[in-house]
VEXDREN-2710 file (C-alpha; in Angstrom, 1 decimal):
% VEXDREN-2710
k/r/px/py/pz
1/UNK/56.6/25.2/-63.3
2/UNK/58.7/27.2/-61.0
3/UNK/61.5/25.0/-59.1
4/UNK/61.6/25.0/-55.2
5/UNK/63.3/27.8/-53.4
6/UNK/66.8/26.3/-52.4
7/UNK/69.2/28.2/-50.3
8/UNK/73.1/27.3/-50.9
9/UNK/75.7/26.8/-49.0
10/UNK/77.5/29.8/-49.4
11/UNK/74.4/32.2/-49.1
12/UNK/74.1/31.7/-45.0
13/UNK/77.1/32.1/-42.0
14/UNK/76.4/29.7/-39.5
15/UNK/77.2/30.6/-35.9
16/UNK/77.0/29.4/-32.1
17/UNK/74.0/31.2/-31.9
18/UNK/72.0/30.0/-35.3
19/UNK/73.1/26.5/-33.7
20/UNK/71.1/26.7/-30.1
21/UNK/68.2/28.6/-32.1
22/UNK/68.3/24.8/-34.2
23/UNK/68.4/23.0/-31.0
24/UNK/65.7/25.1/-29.6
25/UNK/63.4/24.7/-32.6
26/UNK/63.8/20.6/-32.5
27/UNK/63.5/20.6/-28.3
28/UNK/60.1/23.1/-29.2
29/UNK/58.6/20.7/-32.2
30/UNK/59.2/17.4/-29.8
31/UNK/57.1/19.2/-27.4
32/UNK/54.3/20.1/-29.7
33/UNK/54.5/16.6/-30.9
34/UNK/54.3/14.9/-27.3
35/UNK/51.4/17.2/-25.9
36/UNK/49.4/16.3/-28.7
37/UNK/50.0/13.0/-28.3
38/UNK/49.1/13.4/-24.8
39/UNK/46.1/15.6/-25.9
40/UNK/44.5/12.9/-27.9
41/UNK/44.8/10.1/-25.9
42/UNK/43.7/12.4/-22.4
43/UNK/40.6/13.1/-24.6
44/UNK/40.0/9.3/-25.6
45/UNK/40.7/8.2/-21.8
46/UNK/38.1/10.8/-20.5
47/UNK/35.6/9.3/-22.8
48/UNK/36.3/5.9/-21.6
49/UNK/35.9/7.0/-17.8
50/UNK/33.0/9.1/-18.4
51/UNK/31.1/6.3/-19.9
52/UNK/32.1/4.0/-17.3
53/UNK/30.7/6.7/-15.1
54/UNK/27.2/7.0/-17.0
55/UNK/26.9/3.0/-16.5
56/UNK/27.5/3.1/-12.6
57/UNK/25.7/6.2/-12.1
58/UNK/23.0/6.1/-14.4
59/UNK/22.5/2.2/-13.0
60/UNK/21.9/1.3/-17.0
61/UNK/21.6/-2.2/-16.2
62/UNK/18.8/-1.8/-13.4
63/UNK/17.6/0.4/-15.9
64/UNK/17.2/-1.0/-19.2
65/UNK/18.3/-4.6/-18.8
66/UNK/21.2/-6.7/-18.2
67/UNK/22.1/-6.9/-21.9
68/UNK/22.7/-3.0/-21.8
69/UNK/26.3/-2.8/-22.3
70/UNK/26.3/-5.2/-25.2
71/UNK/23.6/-2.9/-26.9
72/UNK/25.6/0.0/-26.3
73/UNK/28.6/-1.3/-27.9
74/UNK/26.4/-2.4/-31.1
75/UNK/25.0/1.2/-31.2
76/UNK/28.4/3.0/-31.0
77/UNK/29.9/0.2/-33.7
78/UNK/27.1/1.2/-35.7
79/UNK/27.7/4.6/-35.6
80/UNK/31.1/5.0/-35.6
81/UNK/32.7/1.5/-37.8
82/UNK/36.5/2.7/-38.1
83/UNK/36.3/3.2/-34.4
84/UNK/38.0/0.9/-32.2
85/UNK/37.8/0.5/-28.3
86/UNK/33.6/-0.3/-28.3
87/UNK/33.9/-4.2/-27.9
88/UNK/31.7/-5.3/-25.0
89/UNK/34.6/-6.4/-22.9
90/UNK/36.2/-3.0/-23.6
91/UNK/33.1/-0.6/-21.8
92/UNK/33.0/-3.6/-19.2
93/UNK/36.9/-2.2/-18.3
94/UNK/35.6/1.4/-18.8
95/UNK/32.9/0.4/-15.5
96/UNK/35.2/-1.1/-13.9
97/UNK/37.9/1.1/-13.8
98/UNK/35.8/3.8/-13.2
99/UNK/34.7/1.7/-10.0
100/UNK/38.1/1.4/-8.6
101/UNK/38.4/4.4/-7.9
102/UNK/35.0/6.2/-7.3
103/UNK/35.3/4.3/-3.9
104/UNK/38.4/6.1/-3.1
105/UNK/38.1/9.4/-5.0
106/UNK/39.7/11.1/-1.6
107/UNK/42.8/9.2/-1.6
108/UNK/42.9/9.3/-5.3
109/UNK/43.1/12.8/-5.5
110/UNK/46.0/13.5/-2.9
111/UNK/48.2/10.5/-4.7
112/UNK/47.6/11.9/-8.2
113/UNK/48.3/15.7/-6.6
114/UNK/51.7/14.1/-5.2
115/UNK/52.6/12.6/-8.4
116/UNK/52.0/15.3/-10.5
117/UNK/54.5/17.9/-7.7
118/UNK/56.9/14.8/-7.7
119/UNK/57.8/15.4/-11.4
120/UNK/59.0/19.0/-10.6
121/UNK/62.4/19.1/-10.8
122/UNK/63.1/16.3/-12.7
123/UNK/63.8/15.9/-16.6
124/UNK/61.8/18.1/-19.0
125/UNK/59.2/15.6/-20.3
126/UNK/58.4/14.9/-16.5
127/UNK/58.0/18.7/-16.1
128/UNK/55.2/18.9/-18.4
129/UNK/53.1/16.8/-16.8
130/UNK/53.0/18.9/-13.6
131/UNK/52.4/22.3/-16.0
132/UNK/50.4/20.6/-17.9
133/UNK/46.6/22.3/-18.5
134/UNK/44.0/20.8/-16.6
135/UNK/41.8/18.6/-18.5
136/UNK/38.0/20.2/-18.8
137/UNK/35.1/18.1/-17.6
138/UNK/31.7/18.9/-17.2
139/UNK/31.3/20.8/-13.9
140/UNK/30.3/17.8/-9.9
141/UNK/31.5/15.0/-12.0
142/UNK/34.1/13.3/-9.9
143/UNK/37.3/14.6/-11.7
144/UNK/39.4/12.6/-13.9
145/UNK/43.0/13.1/-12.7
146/UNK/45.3/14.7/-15.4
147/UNK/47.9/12.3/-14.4
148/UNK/46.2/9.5/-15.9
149/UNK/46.8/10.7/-19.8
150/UNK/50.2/10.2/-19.6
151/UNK/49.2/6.3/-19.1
152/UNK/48.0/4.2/-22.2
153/UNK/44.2/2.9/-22.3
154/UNK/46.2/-0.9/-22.2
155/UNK/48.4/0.1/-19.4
156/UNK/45.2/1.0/-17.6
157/UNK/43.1/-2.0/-17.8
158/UNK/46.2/-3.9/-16.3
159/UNK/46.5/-1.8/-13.3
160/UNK/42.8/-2.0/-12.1
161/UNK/43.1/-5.8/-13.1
162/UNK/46.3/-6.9/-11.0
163/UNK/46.2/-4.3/-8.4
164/UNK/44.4/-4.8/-5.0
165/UNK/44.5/-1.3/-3.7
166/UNK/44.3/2.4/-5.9
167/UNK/47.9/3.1/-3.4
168/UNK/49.6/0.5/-5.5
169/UNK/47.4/1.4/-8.9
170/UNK/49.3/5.2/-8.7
171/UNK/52.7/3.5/-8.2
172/UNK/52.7/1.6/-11.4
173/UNK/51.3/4.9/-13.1
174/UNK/53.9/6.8/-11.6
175/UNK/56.7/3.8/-12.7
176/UNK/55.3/4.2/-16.1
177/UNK/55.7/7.5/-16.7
178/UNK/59.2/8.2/-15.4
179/UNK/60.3/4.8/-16.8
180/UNK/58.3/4.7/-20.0
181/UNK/56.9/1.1/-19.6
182/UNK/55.7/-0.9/-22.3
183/UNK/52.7/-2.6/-21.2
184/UNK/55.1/-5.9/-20.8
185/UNK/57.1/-4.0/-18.9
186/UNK/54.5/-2.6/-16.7
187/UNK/53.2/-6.9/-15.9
188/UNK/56.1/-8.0/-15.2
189/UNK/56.7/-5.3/-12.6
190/UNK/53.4/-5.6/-11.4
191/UNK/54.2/-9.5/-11.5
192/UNK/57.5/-9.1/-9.4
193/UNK/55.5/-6.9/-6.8
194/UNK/57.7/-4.0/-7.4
195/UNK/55.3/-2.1/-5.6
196/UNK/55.6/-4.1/-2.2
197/UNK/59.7/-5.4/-2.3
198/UNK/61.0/-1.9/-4.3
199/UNK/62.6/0.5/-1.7
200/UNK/62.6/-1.9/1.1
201/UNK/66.6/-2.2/1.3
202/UNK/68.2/-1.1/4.4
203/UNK/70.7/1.7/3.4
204/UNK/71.9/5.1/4.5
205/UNK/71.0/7.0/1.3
206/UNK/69.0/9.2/3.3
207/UNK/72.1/9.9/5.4
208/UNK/74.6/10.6/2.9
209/UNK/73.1/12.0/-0.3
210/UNK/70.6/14.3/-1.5
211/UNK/67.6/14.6/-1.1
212/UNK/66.2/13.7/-4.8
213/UNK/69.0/11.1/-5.2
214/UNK/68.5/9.8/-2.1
215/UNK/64.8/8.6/-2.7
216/UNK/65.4/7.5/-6.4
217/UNK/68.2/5.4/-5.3
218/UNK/66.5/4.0/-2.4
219/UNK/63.3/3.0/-4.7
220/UNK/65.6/1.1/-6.9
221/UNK/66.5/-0.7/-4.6
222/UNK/64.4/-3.8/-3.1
223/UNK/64.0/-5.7/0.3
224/UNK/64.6/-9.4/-1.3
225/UNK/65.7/-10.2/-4.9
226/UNK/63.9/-13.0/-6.4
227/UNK/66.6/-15.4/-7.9
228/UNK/64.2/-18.6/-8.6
229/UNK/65.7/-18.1/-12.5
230/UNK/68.7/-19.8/-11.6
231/UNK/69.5/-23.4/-10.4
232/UNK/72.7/-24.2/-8.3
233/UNK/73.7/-27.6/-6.4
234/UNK/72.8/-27.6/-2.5
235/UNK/76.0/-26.5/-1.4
236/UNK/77.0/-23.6/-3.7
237/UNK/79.9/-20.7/-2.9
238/UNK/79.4/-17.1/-4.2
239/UNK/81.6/-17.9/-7.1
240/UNK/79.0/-20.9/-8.7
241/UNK/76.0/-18.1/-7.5
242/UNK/78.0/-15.3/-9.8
243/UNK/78.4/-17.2/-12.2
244/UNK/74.7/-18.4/-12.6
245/UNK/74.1/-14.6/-12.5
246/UNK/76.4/-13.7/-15.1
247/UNK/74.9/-16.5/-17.5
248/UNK/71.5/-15.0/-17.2
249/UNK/72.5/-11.7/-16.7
250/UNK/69.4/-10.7/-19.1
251/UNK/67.0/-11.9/-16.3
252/UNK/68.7/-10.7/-13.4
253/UNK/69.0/-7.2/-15.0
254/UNK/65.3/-7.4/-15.1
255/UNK/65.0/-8.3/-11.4
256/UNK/67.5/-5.2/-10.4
257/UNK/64.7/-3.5/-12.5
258/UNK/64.6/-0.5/-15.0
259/UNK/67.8/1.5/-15.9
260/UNK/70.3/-0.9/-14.5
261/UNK/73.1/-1.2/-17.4
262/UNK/75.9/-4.1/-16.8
263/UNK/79.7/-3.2/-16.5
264/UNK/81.4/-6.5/-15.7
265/UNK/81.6/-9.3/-13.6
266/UNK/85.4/-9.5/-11.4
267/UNK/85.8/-6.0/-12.4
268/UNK/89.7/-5.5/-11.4
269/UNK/90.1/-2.3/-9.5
270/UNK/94.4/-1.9/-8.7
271/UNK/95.2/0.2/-5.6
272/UNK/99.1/0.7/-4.6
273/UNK/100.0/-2.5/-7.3
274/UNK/97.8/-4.7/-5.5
275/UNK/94.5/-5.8/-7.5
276/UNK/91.0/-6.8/-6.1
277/UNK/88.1/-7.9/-7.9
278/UNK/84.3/-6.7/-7.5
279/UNK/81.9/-9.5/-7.3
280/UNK/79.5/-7.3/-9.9
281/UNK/79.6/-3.7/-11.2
282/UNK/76.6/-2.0/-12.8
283/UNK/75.9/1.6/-14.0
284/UNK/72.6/3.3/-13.1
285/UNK/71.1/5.2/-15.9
286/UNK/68.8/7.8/-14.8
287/UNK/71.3/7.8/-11.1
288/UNK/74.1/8.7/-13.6
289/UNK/75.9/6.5/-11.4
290/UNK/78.3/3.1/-10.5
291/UNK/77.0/0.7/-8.6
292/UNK/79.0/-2.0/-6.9
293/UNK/77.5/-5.3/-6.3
294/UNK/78.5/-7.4/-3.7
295/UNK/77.3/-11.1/-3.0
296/UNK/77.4/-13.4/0.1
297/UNK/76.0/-16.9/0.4
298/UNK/75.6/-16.6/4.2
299/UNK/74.2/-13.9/6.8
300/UNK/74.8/-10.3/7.1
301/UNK/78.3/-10.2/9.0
302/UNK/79.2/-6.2/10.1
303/UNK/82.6/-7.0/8.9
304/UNK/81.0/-7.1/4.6
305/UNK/80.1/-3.3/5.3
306/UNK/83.8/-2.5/5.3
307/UNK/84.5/-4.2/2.5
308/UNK/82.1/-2.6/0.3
309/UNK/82.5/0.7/1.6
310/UNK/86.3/-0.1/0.3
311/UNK/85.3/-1.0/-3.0
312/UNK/83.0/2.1/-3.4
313/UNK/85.5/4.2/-2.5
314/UNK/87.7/2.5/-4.7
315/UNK/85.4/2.9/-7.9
316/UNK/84.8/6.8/-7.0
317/UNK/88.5/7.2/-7.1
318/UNK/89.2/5.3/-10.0
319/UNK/86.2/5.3/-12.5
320/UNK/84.3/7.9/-11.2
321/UNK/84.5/11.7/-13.4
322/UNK/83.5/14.5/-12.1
323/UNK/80.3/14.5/-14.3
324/UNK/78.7/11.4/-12.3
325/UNK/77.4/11.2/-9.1
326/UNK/78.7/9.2/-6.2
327/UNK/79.0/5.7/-6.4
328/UNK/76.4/3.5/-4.4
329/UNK/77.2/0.1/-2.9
330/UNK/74.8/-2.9/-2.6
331/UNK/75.3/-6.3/-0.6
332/UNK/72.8/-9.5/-1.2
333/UNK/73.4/-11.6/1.0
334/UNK/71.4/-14.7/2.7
335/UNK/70.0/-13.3/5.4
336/UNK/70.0/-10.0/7.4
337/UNK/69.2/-8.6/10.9
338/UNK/68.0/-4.7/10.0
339/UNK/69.8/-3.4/13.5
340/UNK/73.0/-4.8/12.3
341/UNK/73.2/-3.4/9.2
342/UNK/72.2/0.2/10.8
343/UNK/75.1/-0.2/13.7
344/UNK/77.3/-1.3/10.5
345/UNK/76.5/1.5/8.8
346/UNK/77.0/3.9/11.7
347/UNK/79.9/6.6/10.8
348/UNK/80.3/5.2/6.7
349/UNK/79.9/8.4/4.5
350/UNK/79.6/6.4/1.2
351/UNK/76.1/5.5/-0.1
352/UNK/75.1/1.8/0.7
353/UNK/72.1/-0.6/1.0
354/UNK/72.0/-4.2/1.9
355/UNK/69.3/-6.7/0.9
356/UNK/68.1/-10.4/0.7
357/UNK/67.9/-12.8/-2.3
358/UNK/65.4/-16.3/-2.4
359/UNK/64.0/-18.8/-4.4
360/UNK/67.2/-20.4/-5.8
361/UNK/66.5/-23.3/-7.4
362/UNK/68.2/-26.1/-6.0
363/UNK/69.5/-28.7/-8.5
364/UNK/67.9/-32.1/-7.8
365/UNK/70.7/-34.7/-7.0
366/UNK/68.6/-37.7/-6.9
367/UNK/66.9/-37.2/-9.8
368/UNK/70.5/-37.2/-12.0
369/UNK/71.2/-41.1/-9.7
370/UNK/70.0/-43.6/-11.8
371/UNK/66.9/-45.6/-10.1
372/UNK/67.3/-49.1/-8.6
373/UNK/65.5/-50.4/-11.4
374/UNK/68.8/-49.2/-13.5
375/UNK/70.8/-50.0/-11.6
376/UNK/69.4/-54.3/-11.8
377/UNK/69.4/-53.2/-15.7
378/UNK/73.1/-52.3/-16.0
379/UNK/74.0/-55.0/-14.3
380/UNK/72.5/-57.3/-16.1
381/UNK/74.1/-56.4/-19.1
382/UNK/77.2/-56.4/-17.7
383/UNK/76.4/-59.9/-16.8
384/UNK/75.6/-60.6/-20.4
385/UNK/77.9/-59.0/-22.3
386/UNK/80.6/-60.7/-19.7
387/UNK/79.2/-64.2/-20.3
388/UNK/79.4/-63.2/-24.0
389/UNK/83.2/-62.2/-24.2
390/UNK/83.6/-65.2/-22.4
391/UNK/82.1/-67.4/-24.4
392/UNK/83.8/-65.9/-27.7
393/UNK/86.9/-66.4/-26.3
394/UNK/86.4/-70.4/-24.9
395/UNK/86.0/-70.6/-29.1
396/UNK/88.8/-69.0/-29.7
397/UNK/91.0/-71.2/-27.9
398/UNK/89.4/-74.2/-28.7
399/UNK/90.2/-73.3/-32.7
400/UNK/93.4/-72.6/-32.4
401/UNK/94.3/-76.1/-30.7
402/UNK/95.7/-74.2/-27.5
403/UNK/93.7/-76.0/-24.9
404/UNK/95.8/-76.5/-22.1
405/UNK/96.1/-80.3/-20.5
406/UNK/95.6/-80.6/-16.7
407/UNK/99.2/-81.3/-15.1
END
């Protein structure tokens, strides 16, 4: 038996250029393996929407009966038994996604065109979805938008479930490609209303940084932060409102949403010997950049834009390199009017948004009083144990002899 062809170490010469044809190879073979990935499950999903298409248009239930769909499934089981994906309940979905958008196969088209052009420019494995081949269908069908294989059959049955409109359905497709959702992921953005509060803070970014930059960093960013995870007493500062943060800074990551990676709390920045601290620094991911974190317990003031325009300044001097982009500043605070933020913002060259948080949970201070009811108990028992100490001690005295007499 002949023994595998091994090459040693000192039969090859290794160079720069045998390195990138490695590096090559790999970035080549995790292509081949993602497009046929992609290839098989665009080929399942276009199943699954055809056959939601025969139901509608073929009117099966009209047709043959209202127990149609539940014969189908025990005809496909039959023929195919190590299938999955024919339960009833499963073609039900296949009808009724196929219904959400047949009604709005206009609008559904341009989104998905402006999706697929939106990932041009971006990272490679975005790329591929724009040059992807378009998949083959038979000929009048309303098309099945290539978009949509990049999106797990699970992924898709919660979209046309908790959406109310196919606008929001291709924003949670679009959030799950770029950000890779789990299906988890996708419900509790879909949950949050990402689709509705994301991008809503006011800012400059359009002002002050590129274009691509500029929109990813405003749709990071949302209108009001929903801070009902934490519980503070009625009349908390921003230090006890950090420091709930901080303590479930797991939860909070999740409401500043996908990418958001956390540097410190206080971060000490030192300029000329003198040292300030930032309420909250985080790094952005797929930004490639800081961001600072401010909080305020009461109403936008013009005065906090100058102040975090410092300290973003402060961190693009300091922590900055020269492989990151420019820092980005962002103020919760209580309340905000939109016109003074944009007069604040007038004639500030750094990057900076200012939004709203809600829901706090308010600690309830009556509920840790004790009730009146207690209150009669304890002092009963005060009472008692009183009388009782009382009564030990009369015994005391009256063993020992030490009774007093009356002068």
């Amino acid at each position: 038996m002949s023994k595998p062809y091994v090459v040693s170490s000192h039969d090859i010469h290794k160079d720069s250029e045998y390195a990138g044809w490695i590096v090559e190879l790999k970035e080549r073979f995790r292509r081949t393996q993602a497009k046929a990935a992609v290839k098989v499950n665009s080929e399942q999903l276009l199943f699954n929407w055809q056959l939601g298409a025969d139901l509608v248009i073929r009117k099966a239930e009209e047709k043959w009966g209202s127990g149609i769909v539940e014969q189908v499934s025990l005809d496909l089981k039959e023929a195919f038994p190590k299938a999955k994906g024919f339960s009833t309940t499963n073609l039900w979905y296949m009808k009724k996604w196929y219904l959400f958008y047949e009604s709005k196969a206009e609008k559904l088209q341009q989104l998905a065109g402006e999706l697929e052009s939106g990932f041009d420019g971006k990272d490679a494995a975005l790329m591929q979805i724009a040059d992807a081949p378009k998949i083959q269908q038979p000929v009048g069908e309303f098309p099945f938008p290539s978009v949509f294989a990049y999106v797990p059959w699970g992924h898709h049955i919660a979209i046309i479930t908790k959406c109310k409109s196919v606008e929001e359905a291709m924003y949670y497709i679009g959030r799950t490609i770029e950000e890779a959702w789990s299906r988890s992921a996708l419900e509790n953005a879909i949950g949050a209303d990402f689709f509705h509060v994301s991008g809503r803070a006011v800012s400059n970014f359009k002002d002050v940084l590129p274009a691509v930059q500029s929109q990813l960093a405003q749709e990071i960013t949302k209108g009001t932060y929903d801070l009902g995870f934490i519980e503070l007493p009625p009349k908390y500062d921003e230090k006890a409102l950090e420091s709930a943060l901080e303590r479930n800074i797991t939860r909070f990551l999740l409401e500043l949403g996908t990418g958001f990676a956390f540097v410190g709390r206080q971060k000490e920045i030192v300029v000329s010997g003198k040292t300030r601290k930032i309420d909250m620094l985080f790094y952005h991911i797929r930004l490639k950049c800081y961001v600072v974190v401010e909080l305020k317990v009461k109403p936008f003031e013009p005065e906090f834009a100058g102040k975090l325009n410092y300290y973003v300044n402060a961190v693009d001097e300091l922590l900055k390199t020269e492989y990151e982009n420019p820092t980005i500043g962002l103020l919760i605070c209580k309340s905000k009017n939109d016109t003074d933020v944009q007069w604040a913002f007038k004639g500030i060259e750094t990057p900076m948004g200012v939004a709203t948080y809600g829901n706090i949970k308010i600690e309830d201070v009556k509920a840790q009083l004790p009730t009146d009811e207690q209150i009669q108990e304890q002092i009963r028992m005060a009472e008692e144990e009183f009388r009782l100490e009382m009564s030990q001690a009369d015994g005391k005295n009256a063993g020992d002899g030490n009774v007093s007499e009356p002068t």
